[in-house]
N, C-alpha and C positions, 0 to 999 in steps of 0.2 A: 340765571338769577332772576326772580321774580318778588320784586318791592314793591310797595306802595311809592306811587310817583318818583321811581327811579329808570329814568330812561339810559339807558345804556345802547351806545354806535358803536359797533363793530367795522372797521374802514381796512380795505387791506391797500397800503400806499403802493408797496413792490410786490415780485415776483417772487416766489422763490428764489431762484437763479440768483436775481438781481442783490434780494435780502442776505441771501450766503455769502456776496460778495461783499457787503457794505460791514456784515460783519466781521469777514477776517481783516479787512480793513481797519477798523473800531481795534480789533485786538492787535493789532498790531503797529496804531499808532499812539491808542490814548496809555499814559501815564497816570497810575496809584498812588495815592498818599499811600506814607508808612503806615502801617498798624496799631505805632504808637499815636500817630494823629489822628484815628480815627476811634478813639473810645468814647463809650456813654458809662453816666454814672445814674448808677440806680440804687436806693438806698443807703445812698454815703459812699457807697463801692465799684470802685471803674472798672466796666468787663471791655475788652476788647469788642470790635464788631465783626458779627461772621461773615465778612462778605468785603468785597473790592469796593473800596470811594473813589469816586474821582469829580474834578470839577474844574467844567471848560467857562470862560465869559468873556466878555467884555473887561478890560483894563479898569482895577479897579471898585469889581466886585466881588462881593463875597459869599460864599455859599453858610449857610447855622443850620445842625440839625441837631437836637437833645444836648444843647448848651455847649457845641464845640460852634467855631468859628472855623471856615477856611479860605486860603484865598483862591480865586482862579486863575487858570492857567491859559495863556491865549488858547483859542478855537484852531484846532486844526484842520487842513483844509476840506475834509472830508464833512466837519462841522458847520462849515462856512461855506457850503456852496452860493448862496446867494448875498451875504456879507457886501460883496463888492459891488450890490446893484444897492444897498442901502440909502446912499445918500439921494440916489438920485429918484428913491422912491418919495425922499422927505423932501425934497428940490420942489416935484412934481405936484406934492399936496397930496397924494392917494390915500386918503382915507378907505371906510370900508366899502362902500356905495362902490367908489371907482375901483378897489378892487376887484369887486365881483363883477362888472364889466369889464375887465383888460382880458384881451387878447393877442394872439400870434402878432399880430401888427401893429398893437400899439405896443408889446413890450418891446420889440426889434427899433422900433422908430422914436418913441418917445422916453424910453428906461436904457435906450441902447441896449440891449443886450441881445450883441451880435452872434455868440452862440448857440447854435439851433439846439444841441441837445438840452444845453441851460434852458430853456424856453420850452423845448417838452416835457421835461424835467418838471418843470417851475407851471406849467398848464395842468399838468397831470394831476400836482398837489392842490391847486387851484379849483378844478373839479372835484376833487373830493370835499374841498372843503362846502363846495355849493350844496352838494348833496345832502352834509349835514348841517347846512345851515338853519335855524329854527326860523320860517317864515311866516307864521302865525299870526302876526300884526299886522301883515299886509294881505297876508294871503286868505278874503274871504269866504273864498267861494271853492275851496278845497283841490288846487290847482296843483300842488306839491303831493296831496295825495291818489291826486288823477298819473301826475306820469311814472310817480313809483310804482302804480299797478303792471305798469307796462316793464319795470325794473329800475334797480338802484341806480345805472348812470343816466337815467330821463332825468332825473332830478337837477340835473347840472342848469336845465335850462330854465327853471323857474323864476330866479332873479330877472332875466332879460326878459320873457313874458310879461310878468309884474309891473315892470316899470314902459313896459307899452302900452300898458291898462287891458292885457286878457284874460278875461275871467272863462272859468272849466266850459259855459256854455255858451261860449264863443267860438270853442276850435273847429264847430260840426260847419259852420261857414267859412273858415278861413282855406287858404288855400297853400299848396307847396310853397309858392313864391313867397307868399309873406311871411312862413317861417321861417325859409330859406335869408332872408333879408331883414326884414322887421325885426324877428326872436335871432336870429343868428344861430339857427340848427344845420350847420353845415350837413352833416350827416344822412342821407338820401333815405335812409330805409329807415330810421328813427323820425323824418317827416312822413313819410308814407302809414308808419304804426301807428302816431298819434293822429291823423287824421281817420285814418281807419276805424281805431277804436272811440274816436270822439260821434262820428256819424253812426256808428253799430249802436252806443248808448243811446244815442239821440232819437234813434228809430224804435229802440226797445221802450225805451220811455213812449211813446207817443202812442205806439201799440198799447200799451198796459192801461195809457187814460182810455184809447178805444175803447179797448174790453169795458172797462168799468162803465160805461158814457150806454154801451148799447145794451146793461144789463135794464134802464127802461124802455127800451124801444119795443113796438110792437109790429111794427111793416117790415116786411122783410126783403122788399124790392121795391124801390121808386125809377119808375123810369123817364128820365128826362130825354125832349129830342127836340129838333127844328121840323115844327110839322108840315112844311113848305117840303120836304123832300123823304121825313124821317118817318110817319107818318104808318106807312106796313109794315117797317120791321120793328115798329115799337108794339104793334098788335100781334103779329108772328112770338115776340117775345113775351107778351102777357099771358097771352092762351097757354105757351109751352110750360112756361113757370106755376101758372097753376096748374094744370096738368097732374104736376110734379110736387103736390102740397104746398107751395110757397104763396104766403100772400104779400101780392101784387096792389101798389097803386098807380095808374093810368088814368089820366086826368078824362080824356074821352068816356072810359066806363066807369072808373070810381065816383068823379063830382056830381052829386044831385044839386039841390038848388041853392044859395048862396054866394058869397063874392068869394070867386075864385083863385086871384093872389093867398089872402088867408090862408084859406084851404089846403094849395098846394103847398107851401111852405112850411104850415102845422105838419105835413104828411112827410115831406123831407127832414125836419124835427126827430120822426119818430121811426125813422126809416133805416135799417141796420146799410142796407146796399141799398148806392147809390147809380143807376145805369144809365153812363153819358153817350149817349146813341151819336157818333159825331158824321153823318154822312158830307158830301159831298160842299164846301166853303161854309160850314154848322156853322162857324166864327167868325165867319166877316162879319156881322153885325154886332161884334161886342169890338170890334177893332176901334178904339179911340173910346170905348162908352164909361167915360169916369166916373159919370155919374150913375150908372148901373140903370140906363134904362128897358135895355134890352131881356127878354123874359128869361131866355135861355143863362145868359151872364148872370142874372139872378138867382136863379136856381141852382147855378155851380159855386156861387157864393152861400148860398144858403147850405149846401151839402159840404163844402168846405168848413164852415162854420162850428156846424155839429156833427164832426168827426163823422160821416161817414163814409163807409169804405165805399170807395168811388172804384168804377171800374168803366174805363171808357171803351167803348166799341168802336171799330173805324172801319168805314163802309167807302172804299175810296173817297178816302178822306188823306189831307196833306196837314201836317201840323204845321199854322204861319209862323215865323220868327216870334218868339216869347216879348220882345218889344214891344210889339203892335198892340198886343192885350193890356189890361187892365192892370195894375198890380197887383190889386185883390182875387184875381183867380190864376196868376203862376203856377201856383201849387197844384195846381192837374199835369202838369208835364209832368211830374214825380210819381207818376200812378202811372205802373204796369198795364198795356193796354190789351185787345183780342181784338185779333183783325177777324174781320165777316166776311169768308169764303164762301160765294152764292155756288160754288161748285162743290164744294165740303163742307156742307149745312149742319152735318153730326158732329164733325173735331168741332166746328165754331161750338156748335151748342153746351157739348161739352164741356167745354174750358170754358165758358161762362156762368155754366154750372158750378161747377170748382171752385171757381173763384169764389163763388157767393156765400159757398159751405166753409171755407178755409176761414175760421175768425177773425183774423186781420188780414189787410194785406195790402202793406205799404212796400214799395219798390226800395230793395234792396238795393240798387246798383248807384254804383258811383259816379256822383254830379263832378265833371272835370271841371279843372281852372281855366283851362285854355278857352280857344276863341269859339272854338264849337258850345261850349256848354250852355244851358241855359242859367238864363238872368233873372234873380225870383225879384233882382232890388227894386 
């Protein structure tokens, strides 16, 4: 069916199995009005109705369809599975809000309902209803349509997200534990898929401003080092690279006269690859440096800045705990590095090469929660 502004939910509650049973059930408890109480009149003249009436309610109500009245008949129990939790839903005050927050343990402890199946039963319908519930007023940032990509039952968990305040571009930082806990995603492998797909979008996105960002750039290699120790292999890599058609900035041969701060950072500006030559404690001078005074720290701020694909080299070099640094250059642990084998000078070269040709190249792999991982905060 295809309408103008006609949304139509398709919700399957049971099983097969389950549905064939509910229905010979159904037929074989509900009771028919006669035939004669269930006629319409249409143009002065009473036709019968082709088809079975019936009608189950509450004491007291009535059922009216084309000018007949009928009464109802109690709810049979098949009708009533939850009936007997009623009062203690209106006791409790549950409105909607608190409904779509109950769970396995507040319905056992505070609805009583000591029944486990009543409770998977009553979760089961619960979740469907989350899924189609309209979150539109709260939900600005298309959070209900981020976990339905992943499929129809992500959607359960959008109300709990919401009222924790996470919006879609949030989950690429969150971690297992705090969906686990915070959202209340019991379910291990429905945490593990939405962080997945939340950090693969995130990475896709940040590639795509690349690309666009280094449609003006004209340098094709900036080489940043600690010239205290970095100093040959930054010139071993100048010479190689041109060589090899690529133009190369090297502050030793590129700067003629001028103030050379400017210069170098105009050149990282316009620099597609960025190369962080990191030999031998490169970092201990940016350790504690907040104030970015250090040249090096500068320079990896400045390549961070304007997205360029940074590519670190390590020349017996140790990475210090992400602590110690700054927090304006984290964001280099996340970059894929190339160790520099002085005994396999061609694989190094090579893969260095690669790297510079491949258009983006942001690190793929996945930042853990646990205590190993790094800390970008």
């Amino acid at each position: 069916m295809n309408e103008n502004n006609l949304n139509v939910v398709y919700q399957q509650y049971f099983s097969k199995k389950e549905a064939d049973q509910i229905f010979e059930e159904l037929e074989r408890e509900i009771e028919y009005f006669p035939s004669e109480m269930t006629t319409v009149v249409v143009f002065n003249k009473r036709y019968p109705v082709p088809r079975k009436v019936s009608a189950y309610g509450d004491k007291n109500l009535t059922y009216t369809f084309s000018g007949n009245t009928l009464p109802t008949k109690p709810l049979i129990p098949i009708l009533n599975k939850f009936e007997q939790y009623k009062q203690e839903f209106l006791n409790c005050q549950v409105d909607g809000d608190l409904l779509l927050q109950l769970d396995d343990k507040s319905l056992k402890e505070d609805i009583g309902m000591i029944n486990g199946i009543h409770r998977k039963r009553f979760m089961r319908l619960l979740n469907e209803l989350k899924c189609s519930t309209d979150y539109s007023s709260k939900d600005k940032t298309g959070l209900y349509d981020f976990l339905k990509s992943l499929g129809a039952e992500y959607c359960q968990y959008t109300y709990q997200m919401l009222l924790n305040g996470v919006q879609t571009d949030d989950l690429k930082d969150m971690s297992c534990k705090q969906l686990e806990l915070d959202c209340g995603i019991s379910n291990s492998v429905h945490r593990e898929k939405i962080l997945h797909k939340a950090k693969y979008e995130s990475r896709l996105s940040y590639s795509l401003q690349v690309k666009r960002h280094q449609i003006s750039k004209s340098v094709d290699v900036f080489i940043s080092y600690r010239r205290s120790n970095g100093s040959h292999l930054a010139s071993f890599l100048y010479y190689y690279l041109i060589k090899h058609g690529f133009s190369v900035f090297l502050d030793v041969v590129t700067l003629g006269k001028g103030i050379f701060g400017s210069k170098a950072l105009h050149n990282i500006q316009i620099a597609k690859n960025f190369l962080l030559l990191l030999t031998t404690d490169a970092l201990d001078r940016c350790k504690g440096d907040e104030t970015c005074q250090d040249w090096l720290h500068k320079e990896i701020v400045g390549a961070l800045n304007s997205r360029c694909n940074i590519i670190p080299i390590l020349d017996k070099f140790e990475w210090p705990d992400s602590s110690e640094l700054p927090k304006d250059m984290r964001l280099i642990y996340l970059y894929n590095a190339v160790e520099w084998h002085h005994d396999n000078l061609f694989a190094s070269l090579c893969k260095i090469k690669l790297f510079i040709e491949m258009e983006t190249h942001i690190s793929l792999g996945t930042i853990n929660s646990d205590s190993s991982s790094v800390s970008l905060n």
